[in-house]
C-alpha positions as CSV (number, residue, x, y, z in Angstrom):
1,X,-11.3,-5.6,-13.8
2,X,-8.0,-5.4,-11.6
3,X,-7.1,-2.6,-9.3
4,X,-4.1,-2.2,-7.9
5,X,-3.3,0.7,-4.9
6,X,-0.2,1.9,-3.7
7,X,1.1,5.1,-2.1
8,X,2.5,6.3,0.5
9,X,2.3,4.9,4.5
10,X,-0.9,6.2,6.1
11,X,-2.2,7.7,3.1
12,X,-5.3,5.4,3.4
13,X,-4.5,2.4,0.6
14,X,-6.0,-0.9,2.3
15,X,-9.5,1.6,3.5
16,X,-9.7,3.0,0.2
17,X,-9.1,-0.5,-1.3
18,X,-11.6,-1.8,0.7
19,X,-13.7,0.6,0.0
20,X,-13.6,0.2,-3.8
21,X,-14.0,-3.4,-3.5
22,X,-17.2,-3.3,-1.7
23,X,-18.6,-0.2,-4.3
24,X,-17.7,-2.6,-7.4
25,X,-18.5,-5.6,-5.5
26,X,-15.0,-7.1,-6.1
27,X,-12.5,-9.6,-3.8
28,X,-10.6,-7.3,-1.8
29,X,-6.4,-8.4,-1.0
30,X,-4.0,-6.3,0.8
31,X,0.2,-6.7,0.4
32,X,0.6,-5.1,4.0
33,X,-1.6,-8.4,5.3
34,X,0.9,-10.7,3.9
35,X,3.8,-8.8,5.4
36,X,2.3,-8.2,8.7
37,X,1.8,-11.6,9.0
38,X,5.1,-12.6,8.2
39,X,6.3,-10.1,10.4
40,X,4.3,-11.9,13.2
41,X,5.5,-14.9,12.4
42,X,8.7,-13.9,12.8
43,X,8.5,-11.7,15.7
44,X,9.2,-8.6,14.2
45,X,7.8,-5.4,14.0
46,X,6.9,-3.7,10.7
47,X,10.0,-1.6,10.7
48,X,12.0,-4.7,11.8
49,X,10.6,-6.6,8.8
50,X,11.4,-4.1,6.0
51,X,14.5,-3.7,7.8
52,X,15.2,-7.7,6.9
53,X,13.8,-7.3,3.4
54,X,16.9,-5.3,2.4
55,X,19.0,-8.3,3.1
56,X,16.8,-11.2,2.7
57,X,15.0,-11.1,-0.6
58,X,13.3,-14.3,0.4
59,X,10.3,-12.0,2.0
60,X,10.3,-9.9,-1.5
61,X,9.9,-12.8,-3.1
62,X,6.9,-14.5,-1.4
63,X,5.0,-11.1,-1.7
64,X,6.2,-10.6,-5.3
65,X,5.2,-14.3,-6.0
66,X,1.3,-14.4,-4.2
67,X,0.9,-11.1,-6.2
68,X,1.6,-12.0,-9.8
69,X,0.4,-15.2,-9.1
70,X,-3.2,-13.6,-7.9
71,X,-2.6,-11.5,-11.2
72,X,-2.7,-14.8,-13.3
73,X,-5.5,-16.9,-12.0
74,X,-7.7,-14.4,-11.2
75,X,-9.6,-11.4,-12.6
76,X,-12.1,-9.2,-10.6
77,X,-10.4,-7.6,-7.8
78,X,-8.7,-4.7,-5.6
79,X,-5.2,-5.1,-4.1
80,X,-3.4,-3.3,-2.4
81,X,0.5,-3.1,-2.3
82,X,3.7,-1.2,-3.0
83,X,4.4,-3.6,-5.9
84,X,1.6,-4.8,-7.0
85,X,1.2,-2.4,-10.3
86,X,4.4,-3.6,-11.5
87,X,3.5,-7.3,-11.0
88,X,0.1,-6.8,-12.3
89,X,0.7,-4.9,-15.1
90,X,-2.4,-4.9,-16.8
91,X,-4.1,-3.3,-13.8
92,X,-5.5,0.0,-13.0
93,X,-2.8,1.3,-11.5
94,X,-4.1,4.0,-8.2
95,X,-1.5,5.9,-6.4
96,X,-2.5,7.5,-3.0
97,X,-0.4,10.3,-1.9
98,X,-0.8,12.3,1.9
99,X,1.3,15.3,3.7
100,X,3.8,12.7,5.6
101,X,2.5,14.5,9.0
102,X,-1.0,13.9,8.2
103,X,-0.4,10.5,7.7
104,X,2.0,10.1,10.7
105,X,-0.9,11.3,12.7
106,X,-3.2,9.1,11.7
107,X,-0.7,6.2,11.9
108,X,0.0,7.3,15.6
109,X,-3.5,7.3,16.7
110,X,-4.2,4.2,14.8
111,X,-1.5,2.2,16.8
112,X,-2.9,-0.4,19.0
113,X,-6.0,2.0,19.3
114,X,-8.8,-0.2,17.8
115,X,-6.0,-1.5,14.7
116,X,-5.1,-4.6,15.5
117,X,-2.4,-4.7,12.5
118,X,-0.7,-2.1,14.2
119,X,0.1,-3.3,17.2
120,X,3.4,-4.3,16.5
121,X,4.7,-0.9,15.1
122,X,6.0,-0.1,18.3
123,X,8.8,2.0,17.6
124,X,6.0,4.7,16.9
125,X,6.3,6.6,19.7
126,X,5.2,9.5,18.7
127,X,4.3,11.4,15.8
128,X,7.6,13.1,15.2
129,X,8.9,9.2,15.5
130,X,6.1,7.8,13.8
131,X,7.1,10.7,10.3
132,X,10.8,9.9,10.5
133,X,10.2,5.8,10.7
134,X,7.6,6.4,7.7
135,X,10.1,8.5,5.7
136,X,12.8,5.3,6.6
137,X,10.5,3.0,5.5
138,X,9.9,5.0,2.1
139,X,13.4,5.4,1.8
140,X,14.7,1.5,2.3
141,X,11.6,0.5,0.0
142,X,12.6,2.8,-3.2
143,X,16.0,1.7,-3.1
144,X,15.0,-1.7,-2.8
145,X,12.6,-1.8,-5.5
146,X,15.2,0.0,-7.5
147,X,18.1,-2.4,-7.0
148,X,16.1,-5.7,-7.4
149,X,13.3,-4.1,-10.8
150,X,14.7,-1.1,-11.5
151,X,11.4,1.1,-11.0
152,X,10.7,3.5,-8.5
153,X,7.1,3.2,-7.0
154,X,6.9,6.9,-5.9
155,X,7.3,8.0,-9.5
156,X,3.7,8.9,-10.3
157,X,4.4,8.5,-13.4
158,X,4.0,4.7,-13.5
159,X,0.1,5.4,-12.3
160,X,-3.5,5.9,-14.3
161,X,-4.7,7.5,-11.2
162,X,-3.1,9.6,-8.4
163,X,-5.5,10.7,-5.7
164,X,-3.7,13.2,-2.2
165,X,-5.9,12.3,0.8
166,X,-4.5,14.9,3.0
167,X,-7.6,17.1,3.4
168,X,-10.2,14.2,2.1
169,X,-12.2,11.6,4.1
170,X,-12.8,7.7,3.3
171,X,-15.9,8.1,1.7
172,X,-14.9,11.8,-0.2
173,X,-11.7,9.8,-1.3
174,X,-13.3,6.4,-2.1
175,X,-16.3,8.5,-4.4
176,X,-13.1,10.8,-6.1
177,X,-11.1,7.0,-7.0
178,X,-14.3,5.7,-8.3
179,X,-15.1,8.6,-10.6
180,X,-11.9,8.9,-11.7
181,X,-11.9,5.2,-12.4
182,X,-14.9,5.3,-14.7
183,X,-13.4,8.2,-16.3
184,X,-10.4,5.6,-16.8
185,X,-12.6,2.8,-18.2
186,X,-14.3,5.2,-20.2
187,X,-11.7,6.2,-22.2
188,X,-9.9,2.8,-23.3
């Protein structure tokens, strides 16, 4: 069994993949590691980064490559990434949705408060600032993931399972996603 999670920023994906790993007792990777380590590396901030990706396709490609690769040699896990359902295509594909100012909130207070990933998302300021740089961010991604696969990873469409978080907890969400799963398993 593969999973594969995507959604919108601060809608919960890498907790809830976590979360579903552990339940189903699976390896657990997350797309938003790779790139916040290659942001590190490179001294930029998350922004920064997916500011570069629109001109340097070299970054898409390393994530694009460790996440088809990971589809190929292996079987039996969770992933998280914007992507990864279209590089994994024989996945179960979960989109996570949130009210934008919910999730800006919870990005906010996650910044450099105990989340050590977000450190470097500095340009969240605020939560006002912290909404518009999430809308940016959603904005520069679809039209890159238009231009270089022609898909659009908002269209829900494209998912076996969409699940809104706004007004659900980890554990409420994470025991929704696996019902919803079995339900999926179920009926194929």
């Amino acid at each position: 069994m593969i999973i594969t999670i995507t959604g919108y920023p601060g809608s919960g994906k890498s907790t809830l993949g976590k979360g579903i790993a552990k339940a189903l007792q699976l390896k657990h990777y997350s797309a938003g590691d790779f790139l916040r380590q290659i942001a590190k590396e490179q001294g930029m901030s998350l922004l920064q980064i997916h500011k570069a990706m629109e001109k340097d396709r070299r970054i898409d490609y390393e994530l694009d490559k460790r996440t088809a690769a990971l589809g190929k040699q292996h079987d039996n896990f969770v992933i998280d990434g914007r992507v990864a359902w279209h590089f994994i295509p024989n996945s179960i594909k979960i989109f996570v949705k949130i009210d934008l100012k919910k999730a800006a909130e919870r990005v906010f207070d996650d910044t450099c408060q105990g989340k050590a990933e977000r450190c470097n998302e500095k340009e969240n300021k605020s939560i006002e600032a912290t909404v518009q740089n999430m809308q940016k961010r959603m904005q520069m991604n679809q039209a890159r993931y238009k231009k270089l696969y022609g898909i659009d990873y908002l269209d829900e469409n494209n998912y076996d399972i969409v699940v809104d978080t706004s007004e659900t907890g980890i554990e409420e969400t994470r025991e929704k996603v696996l019902k919803k799963v079995k339900q999926y398993l179920s009926r194929k």
